[in-house]
C-alpha positions in Angstrom: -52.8 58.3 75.0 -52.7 56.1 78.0 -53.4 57.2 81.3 -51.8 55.6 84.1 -53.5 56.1 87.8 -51.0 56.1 90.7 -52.2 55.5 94.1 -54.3 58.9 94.1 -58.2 60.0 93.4 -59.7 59.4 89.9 -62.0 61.9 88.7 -64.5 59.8 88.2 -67.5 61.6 90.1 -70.6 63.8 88.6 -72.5 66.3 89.6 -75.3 64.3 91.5 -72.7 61.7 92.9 -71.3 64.9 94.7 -74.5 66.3 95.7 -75.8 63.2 97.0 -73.1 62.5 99.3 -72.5 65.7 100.6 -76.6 65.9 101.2 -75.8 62.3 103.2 -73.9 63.5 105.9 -75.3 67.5 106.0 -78.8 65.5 105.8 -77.9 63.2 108.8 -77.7 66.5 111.4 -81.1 67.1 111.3 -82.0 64.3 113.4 -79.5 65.7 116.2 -79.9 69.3 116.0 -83.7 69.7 115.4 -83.8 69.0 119.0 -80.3 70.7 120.1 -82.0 73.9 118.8 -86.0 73.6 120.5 -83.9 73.3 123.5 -82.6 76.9 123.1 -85.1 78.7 120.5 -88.3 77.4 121.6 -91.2 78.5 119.2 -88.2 80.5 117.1 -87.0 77.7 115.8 -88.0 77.5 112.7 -86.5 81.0 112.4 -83.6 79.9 113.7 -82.7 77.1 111.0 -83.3 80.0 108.0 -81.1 82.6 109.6 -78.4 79.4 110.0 -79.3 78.6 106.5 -78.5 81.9 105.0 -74.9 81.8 106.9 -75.3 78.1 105.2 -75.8 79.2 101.9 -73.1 82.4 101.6 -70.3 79.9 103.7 -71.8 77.3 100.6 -70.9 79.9 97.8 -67.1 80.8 99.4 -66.7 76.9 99.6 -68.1 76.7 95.6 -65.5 79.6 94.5 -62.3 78.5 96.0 -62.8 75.0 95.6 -63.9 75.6 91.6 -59.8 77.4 91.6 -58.8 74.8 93.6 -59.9 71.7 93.0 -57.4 69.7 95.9 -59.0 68.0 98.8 -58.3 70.3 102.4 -61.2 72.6 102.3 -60.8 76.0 104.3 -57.1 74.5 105.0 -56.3 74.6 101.5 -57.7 77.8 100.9 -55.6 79.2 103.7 -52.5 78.2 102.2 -53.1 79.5 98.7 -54.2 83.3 100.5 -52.3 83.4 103.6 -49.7 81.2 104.5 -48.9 77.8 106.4 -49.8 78.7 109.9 -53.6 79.8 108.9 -53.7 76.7 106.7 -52.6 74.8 109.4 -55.3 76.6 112.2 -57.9 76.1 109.6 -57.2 72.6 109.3 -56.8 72.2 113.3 -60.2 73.9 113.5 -61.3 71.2 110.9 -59.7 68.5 113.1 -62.5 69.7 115.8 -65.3 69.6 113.4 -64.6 66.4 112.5 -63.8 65.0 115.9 -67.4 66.0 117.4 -69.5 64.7 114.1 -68.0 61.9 115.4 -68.9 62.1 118.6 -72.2 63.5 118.2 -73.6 61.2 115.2 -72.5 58.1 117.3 -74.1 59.8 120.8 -77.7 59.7 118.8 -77.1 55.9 117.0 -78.2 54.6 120.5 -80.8 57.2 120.7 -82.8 55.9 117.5 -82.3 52.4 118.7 -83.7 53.0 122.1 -86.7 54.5 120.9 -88.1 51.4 119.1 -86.3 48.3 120.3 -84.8 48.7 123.9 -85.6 51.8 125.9 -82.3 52.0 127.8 -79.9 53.1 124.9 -81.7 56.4 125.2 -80.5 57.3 128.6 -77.3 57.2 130.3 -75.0 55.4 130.4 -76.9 53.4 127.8 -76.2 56.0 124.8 -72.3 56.6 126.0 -71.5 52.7 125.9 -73.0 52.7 122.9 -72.1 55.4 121.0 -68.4 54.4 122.4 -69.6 51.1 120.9 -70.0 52.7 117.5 -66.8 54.7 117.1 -64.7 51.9 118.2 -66.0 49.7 115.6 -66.2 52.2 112.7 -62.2 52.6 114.0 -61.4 49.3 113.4 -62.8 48.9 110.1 -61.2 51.9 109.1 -57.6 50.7 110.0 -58.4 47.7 108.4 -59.2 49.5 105.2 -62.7 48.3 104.3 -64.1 50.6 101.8 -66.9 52.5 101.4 -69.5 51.6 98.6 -70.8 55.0 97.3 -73.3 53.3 95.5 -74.5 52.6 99.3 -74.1 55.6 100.6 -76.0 57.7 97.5 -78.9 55.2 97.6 -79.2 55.6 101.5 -78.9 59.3 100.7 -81.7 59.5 98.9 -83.9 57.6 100.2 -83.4 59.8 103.4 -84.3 62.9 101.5 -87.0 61.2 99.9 -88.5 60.2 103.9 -87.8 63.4 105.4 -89.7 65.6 102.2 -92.6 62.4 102.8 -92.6 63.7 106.5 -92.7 67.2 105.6 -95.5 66.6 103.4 -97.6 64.4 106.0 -97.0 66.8 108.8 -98.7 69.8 106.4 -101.7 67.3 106.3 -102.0 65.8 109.7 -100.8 68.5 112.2 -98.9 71.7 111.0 -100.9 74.8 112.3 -99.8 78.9 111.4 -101.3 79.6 114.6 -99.7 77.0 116.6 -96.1 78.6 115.3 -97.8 82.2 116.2 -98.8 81.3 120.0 -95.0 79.0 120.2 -93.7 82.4 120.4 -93.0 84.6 123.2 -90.3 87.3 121.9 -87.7 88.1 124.7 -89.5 85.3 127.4 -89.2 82.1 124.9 -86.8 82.2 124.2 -84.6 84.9 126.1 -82.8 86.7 124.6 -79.6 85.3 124.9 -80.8 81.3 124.0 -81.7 83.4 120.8 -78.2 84.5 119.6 -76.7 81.3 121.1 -78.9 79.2 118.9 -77.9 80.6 115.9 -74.3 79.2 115.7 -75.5 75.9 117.5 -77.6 75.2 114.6 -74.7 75.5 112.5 -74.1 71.9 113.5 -77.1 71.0 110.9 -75.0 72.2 108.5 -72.6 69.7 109.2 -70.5 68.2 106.3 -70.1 71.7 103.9 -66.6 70.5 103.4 -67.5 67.1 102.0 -67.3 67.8 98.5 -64.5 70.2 99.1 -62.9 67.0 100.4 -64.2 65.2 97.2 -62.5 67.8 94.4 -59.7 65.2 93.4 -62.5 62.8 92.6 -64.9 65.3 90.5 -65.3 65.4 87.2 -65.4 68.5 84.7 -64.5 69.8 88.7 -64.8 73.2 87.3 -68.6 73.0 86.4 -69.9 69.7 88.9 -68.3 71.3 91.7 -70.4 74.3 92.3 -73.9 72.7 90.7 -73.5 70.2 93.5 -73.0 72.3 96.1 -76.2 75.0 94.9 -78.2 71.8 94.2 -77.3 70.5 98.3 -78.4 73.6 99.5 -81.6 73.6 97.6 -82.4 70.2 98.7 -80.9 71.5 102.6 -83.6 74.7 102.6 -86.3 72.7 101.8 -85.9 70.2 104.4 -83.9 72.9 107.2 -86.9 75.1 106.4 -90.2 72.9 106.7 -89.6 70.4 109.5 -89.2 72.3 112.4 -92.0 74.1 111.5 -93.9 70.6 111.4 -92.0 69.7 114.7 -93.2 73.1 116.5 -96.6 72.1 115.3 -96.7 68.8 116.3 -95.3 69.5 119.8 -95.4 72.9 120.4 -94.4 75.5 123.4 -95.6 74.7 126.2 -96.2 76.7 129.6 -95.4 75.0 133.4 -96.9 75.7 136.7 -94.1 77.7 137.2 -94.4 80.0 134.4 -91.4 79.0 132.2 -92.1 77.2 129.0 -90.8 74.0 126.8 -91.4 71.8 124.2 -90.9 68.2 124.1 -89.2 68.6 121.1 -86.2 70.1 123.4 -86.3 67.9 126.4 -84.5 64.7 127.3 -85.9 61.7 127.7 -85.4 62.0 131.4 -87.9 64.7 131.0 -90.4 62.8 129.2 -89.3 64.4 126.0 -87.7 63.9 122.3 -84.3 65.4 122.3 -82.4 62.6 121.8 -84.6 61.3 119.4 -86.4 64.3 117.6 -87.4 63.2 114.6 -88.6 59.9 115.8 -90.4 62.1 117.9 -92.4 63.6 115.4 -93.6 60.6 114.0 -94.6 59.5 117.8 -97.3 62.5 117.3 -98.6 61.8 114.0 -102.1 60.1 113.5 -100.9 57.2 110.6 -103.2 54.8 112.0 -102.3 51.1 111.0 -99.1 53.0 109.7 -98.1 54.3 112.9 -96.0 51.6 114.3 -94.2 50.4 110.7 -93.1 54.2 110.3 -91.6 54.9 113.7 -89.5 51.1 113.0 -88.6 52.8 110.0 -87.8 56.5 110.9 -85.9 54.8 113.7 -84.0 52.6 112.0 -83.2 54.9 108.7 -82.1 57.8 111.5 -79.5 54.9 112.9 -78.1 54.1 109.8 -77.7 57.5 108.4 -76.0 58.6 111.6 -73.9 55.4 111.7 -72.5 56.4 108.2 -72.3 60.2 109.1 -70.0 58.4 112.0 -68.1 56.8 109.5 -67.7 59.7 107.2 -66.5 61.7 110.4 -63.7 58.8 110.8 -63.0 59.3 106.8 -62.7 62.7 107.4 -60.0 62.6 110.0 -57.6 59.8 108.3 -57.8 62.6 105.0 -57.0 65.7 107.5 -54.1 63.4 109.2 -53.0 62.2 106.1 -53.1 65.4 104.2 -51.6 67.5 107.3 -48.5 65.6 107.6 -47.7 65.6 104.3 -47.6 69.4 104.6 -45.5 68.9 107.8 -48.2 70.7 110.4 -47.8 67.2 112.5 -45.9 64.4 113.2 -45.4 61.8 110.6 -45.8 58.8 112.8 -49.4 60.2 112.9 -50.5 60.2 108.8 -47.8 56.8 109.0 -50.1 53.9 107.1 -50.1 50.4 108.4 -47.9 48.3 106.9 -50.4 45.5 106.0 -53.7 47.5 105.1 -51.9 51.1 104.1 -54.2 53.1 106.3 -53.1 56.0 108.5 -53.9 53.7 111.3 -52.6 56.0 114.4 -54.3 59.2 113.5 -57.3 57.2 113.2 -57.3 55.7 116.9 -55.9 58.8 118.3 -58.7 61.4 117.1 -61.8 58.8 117.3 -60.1 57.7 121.4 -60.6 61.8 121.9 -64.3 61.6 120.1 -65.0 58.9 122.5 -63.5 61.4 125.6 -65.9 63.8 124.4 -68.3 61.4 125.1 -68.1 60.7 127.9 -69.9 63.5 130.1 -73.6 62.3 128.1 -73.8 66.0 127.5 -75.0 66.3 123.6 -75.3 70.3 123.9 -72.2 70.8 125.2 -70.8 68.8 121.6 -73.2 71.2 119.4 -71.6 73.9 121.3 -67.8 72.7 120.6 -69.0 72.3 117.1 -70.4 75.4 116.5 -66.8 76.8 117.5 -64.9 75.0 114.8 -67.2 75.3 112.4 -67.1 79.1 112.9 -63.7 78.8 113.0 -63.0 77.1 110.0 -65.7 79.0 107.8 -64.7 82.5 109.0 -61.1 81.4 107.6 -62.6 80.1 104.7 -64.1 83.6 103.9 -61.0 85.2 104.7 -59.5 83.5 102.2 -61.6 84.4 99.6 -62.0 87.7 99.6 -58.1 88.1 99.9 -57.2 86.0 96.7 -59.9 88.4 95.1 -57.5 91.1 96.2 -53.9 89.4 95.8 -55.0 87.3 92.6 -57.7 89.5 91.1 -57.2 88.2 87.7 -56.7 84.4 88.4 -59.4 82.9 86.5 -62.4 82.3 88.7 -64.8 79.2 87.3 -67.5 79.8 89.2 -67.9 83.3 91.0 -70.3 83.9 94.1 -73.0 86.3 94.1 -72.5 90.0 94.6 -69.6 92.5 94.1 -68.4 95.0 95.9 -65.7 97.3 94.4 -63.2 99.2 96.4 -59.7 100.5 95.8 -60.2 98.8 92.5 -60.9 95.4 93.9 -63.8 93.7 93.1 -64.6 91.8 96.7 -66.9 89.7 97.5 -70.7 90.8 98.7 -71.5 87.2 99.7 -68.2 86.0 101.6 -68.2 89.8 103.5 -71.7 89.0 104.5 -70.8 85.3 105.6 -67.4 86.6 107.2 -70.2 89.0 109.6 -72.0 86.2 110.4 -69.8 83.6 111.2 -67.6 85.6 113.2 -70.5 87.1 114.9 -71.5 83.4 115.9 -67.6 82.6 116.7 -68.3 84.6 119.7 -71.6 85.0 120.8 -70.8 80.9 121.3 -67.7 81.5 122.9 -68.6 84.6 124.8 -71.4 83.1 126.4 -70.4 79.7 127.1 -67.5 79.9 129.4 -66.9 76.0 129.3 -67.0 76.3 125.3 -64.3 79.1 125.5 -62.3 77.0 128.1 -62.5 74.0 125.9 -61.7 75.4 122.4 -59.3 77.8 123.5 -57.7 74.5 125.0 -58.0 72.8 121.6 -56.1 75.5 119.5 -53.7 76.3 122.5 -52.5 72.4 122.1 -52.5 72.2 118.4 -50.5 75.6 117.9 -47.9 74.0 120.8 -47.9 70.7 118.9 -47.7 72.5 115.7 -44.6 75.0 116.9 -42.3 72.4 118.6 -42.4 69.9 115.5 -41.8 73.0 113.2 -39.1 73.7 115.2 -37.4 70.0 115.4 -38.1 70.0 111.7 -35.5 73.4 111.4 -38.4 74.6 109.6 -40.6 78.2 109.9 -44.2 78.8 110.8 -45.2 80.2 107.3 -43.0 78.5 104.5 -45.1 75.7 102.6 -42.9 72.6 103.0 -44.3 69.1 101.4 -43.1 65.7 102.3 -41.0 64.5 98.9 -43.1 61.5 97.8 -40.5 59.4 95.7 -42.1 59.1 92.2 -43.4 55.8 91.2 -40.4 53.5 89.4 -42.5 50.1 88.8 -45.1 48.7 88.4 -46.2 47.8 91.7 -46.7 51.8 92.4 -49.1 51.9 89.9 -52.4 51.1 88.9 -54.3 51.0 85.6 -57.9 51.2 85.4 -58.4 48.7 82.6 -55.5 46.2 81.6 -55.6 43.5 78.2 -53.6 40.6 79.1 -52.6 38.8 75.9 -52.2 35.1 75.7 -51.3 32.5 72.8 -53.4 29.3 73.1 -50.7 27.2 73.6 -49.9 28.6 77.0 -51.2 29.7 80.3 -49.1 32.3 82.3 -49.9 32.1 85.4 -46.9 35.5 85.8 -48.8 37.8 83.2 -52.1 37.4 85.1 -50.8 37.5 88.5 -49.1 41.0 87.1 -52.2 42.0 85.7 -53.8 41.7 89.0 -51.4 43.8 91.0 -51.2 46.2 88.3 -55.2 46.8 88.1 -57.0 49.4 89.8 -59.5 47.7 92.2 -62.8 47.9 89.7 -65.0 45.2 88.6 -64.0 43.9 85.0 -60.5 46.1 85.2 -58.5 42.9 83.6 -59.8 42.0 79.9 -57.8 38.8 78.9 -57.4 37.8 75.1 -56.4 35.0 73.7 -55.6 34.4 70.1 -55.7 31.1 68.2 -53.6 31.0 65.2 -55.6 30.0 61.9 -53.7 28.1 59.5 -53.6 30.2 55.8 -55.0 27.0 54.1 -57.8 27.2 56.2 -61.2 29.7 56.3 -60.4 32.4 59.3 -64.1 31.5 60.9 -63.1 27.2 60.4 -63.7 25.2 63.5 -61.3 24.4 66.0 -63.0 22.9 68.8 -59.6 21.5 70.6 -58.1 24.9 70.0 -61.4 27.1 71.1 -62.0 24.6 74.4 -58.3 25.2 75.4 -58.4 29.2 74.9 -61.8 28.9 76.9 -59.9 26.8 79.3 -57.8 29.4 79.8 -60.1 32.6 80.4 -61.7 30.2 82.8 -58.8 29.8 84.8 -57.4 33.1 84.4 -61.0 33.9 86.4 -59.7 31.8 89.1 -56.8 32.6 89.8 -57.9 36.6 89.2 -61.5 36.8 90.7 -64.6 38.7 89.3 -62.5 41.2 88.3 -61.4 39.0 85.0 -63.1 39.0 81.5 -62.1 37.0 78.8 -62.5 35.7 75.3 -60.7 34.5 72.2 -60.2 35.5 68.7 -59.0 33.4 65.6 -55.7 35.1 63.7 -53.5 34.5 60.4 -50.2 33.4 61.6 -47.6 36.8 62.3 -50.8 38.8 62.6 -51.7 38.7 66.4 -49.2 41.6 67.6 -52.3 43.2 65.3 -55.4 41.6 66.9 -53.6 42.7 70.5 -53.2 46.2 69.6 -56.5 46.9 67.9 -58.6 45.4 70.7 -56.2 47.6 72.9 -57.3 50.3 71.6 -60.9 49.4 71.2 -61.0 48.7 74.9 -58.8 52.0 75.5 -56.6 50.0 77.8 -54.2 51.8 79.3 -51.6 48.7 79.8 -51.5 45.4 78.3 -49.8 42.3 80.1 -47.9 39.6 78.2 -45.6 36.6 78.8 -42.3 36.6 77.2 -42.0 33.7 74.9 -39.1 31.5 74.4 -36.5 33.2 72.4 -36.3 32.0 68.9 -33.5 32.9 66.1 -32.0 36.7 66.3 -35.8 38.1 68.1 -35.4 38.7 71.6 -38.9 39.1 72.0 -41.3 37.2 69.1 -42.9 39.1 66.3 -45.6 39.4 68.0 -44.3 41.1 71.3 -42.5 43.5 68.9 -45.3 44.5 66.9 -47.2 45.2 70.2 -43.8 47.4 71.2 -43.5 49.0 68.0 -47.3 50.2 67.5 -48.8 50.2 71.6 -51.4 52.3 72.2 -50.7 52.3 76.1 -47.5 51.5 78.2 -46.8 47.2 77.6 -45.7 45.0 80.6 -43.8 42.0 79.9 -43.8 39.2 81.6 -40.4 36.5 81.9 -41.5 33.3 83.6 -38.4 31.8 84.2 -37.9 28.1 82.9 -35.6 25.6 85.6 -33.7 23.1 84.2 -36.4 20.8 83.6 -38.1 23.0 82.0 -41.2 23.7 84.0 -42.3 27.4 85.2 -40.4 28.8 87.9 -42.4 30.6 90.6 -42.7 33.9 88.5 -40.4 36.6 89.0 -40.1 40.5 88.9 -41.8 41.3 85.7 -40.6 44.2 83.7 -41.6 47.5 82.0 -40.4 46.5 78.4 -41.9 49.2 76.6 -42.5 52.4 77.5 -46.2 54.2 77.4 -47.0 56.9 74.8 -47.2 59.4 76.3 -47.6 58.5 79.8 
């Protein structure tokens, strides 16, 4: 049965391809907040990033369950919708909006950073590392609305080669410099840190744990979603503890606490580089400190160039990230349409993309990097309280939906089986919403500011719309009637040697999904009866070649091509077995002249009668001289089985 592939997300992705871009942009916060956190927590840090991990992990089981029921891009805002209604989907997904906004901000505040530190010293002060963070966004916006693509293949290699040199620093700094009793003397309980830099480093080193929602965001795109799903997301936070939980304990080692004259204490690790220290560049900074000998100058080029590039893609993904949310929340109706509207030429949601990275580069602008982990920290908290929520109410309103994958622990109550691990990760993230927002008056200011506008926003166009707060309303997209709407992840083009048709490939092309090797064409030479099927026909065998060659031309790399040798009436055969050998899932052909009582050819209507996949005919109109006419509309002339 043929499947046909609108303009959507193919499930195309396993369980690794998941993990390994999820771990690419959660990976990329280390080399931001190891130093966000020593600025705050001191000698506890490394007890900080385990207690944020375990909030991690529970908020990484709620995200495993509901997205394992519901395997639609939107994250916490989808989940909010299924278990609430469409105001909380819509304040989960404003909250998201936030998230997204400051990894923006905050991945292209440090690109500069990791420059500066081993090519040209001024990108890692200010104004240097606003310019050219500003810098980054604005290009990363641009290609966006242009619609270049990203190339996962990339982006998983990159990936894992930064996992690979952060568990090769991990293991160096065991060898050259990590000390027990270095971590023991970092720490002076209730002095360094207070108190209060304690609780408020918790929910700032959330911000490691940036990009949760990734593969949430990638659901439409899994495959066997029910079982990949959740084995990605346990096999990112194995790969997240090990890392989250051994470098800053090499970072505290390698620069530890340190007491002034005045009898307050620091680490490098947590100061700027006005100060003389690493917190623009932390993990760089670790390197700085390690004895690699002839080493020591290739790995700090390296570390600082890998840290660059990672953050330049976690930049990226930020700006993926928002043309989704936009695109996805105005479909819904929670904003404008002009905002989700695509460009006419590259089909991109253009507007929502310069709108949301313009505010990223506001955010900017003050040079202050806490006061982004801070703003993070509050959507985050936000959105993954609301994601809990919404668990453990569709364990109470849809107890017996089936449940792929189920988080650990259950409580039961009232006859509900609730959740142990999304009531412990509610606590927690709650707890953080307002210990950051209680303690921070700016932060409060600021993201009460942020939901303030987004409700007004969200209230007036509900209003215009005539519609209500709560009611679900989706923008009718008109169902695809041609061709052109569709796409077709392998298509057989069918041509007789005696003719090229320029039409049937040109079709082909617009009709392919945009793969390498999508477009298979075959051409058949017809083998007189009097003559041996395999007997030579070099004229006929250098003209088919002729024209695979030129259908390559005209339809790039993505075009194969070869030729087979056929009884006469027999090719309407050859077509639909190779069809279905290649599992295409449309095949292309010209409409030949029109002999006797056929309309079509016997061979057009054997494909019709017997096609394994939906057939596309081709007319190439003949002027009066009988040349090809510039091709015209082609037409669905059989329809698919099944499809």
């Amino acid at each position: 049965m043929a499947e046909r592939r609108l303009h959507g997300l193919q499930r195309v992705l396993g369980t690794y391809a998941l993990a390994s871009s999820a771990y690419g942009n959660v990976g990329s916060s280390i080399y931001y907040a190891l130093g966000l956190v020593a600025s705050f927590a001191l000698g506890l840090t490394p007890v900080v990033f385990v207690l944020s991990g375990v909030i991690f992990y529970l908020t990484a089981a709620t995200y495993a369950e509901a997205t394992a029921m519901f395997p639609e891009a939107g994250g916490s805002s989808s989940f909010a919708r299924r278990a609430f209604n469409e105001f909380w989907s819509f304040f989960a997904a404003w909250g998201q909006m936030l998230n997204y906004t400051i990894t923006i901000a905050i991945s292209a505040f440090f690109v500069p950073h990791y420059i500066g530190g081993i090519l040209w010293s001024p990108l890692r002060h200010s104004p240097g590392d606003i310019i050219g963070g500003i810098v980054v966004v604005a290009v990363l916006a641009a290609i966006n609305v242009l619609g270049a693509k990203e190339s996962a293949g990339v982006n998983v290699l990159l990936a894992v080669v930064d996992f690979c040199t952060q568990l090769l620093l991990v293991v160096a700094g065991a060898v050259l410099v990590f000390s027990p009793q270095t971590l023991a003397d970092n720490i002076h309980l209730g002095v360094a840190p207070t108190w209060k830099n304690f609780l408020i480093s918790i929910p700032v080193a959330m911000i490691a744990y940036t990009g949760i929602e990734t593969i949430s965001n990638m659901a439409e795109e899994a495959r066997d979603e029910e079982k990949t799903i959740p084995a990605a997301i346990n096999r990112v936070v194995i790969a997240v503890f090990v890392i989250y939980a051994s470098l800053p304990a090499v970072a505290l080692s390698a620069l530890p606490v340190t007491q002034n004259a005045d009898g307050s204490y620091q680490t490098l690790l947590g100061l700027t580089e006005e100060q003389g220290g690493y917190a623009g560049d932390p993990v760089l900074g670790v390197v700085k400190t390690l004895d690699l000998g002839f080493l020591q100058t290739p790995a700090e080029i390296y570390v600082g160039l890998l840290a660059a590039t990672i953050l330049f893609i976690a930049t990226n993904a930020g700006i993926i990230g928002v043309s989704r949310l936009v695109y996805s929340m105005g479909l819904h109706r929670q904003m404008p349409d002009r905002l989700r509207r695509l460009h006419p030429k590259y089909g991109t949601p253009w507007i929502g993309i310069l709108v949301f990275g313009f505010v990223a580069c506001l955010a900017m602008l003050p040079g202050q990097a806490t006061f982004l982990g801070y703003m993070y920290a509050f959507g985050a908290m936000l959105s993954f309280s609301i994601a809990h929520a919404s668990v453990i109410r569709l364990r109470i309103t849809e107890p017996d939906r089936r449940r792929p994958y189920r988080g650990p622990g259950v409580l039961r109550i009232r006859g509900y089986d609730l959740p142990v691990f999304a009531l412990i990760g509610l606590t927690g993230t709650v707890l953080a919403f307002i210990v950051v927002t209680i303690l921070h008056i700016g932060v409060a200011i600021a993201g009460t500011a942020w939901l303030a506008i987004g409700i007004a926003f969200y209230t007036i166009y509900r209003h215009r719309q005539g519609l209500d707060l709560t009611t679900t309303t989706k923008v009718a997209v008109p169902a695809p009637v041609t061709e052109h709407e569709a796409e077709y992840q392998s298509v057989l083009v069918a041509l007789d040697v005696k003719q090229y048709s320029e039409g049937a490939i040109a079709t082909a092309v617009k009709v392919a999904a945009r793969r390498r090797r999508g477009i298979h064409v075959l051409v058949t030479i017809p083998v007189p009866s009097s003559s041996p099927i395999t007997a030579d026909m070099p004229e006929q065998e250098l003209a088919a070649q002729a024209i695979v060659e030129q259908a390559r031309l005209q339809g790039g790399r993505r075009v194969s091509g070869h030729y087979e040798k056929v009884r006469p009436g027999q090719a309407g055969r050859m077509i639909v077995n190779e069809a279905r050998q290649m599992r295409a899932q449309a095949i292309v052909m010209p409409l030949p002249a029109r002999t006797g009582s056929s309309v079509f050819g016997k061979t057009v209507e054997t494909v019709l009668a017997d096609r394994p996949c939906r057939v596309i005919i081709h007319s190439d109109a003949q002027d009066g001289d009988g040349a090809a006419a510039p091709p015209r509309r082609p037409a669905l002339a059989g329809l698919s089985g099944g499809s």
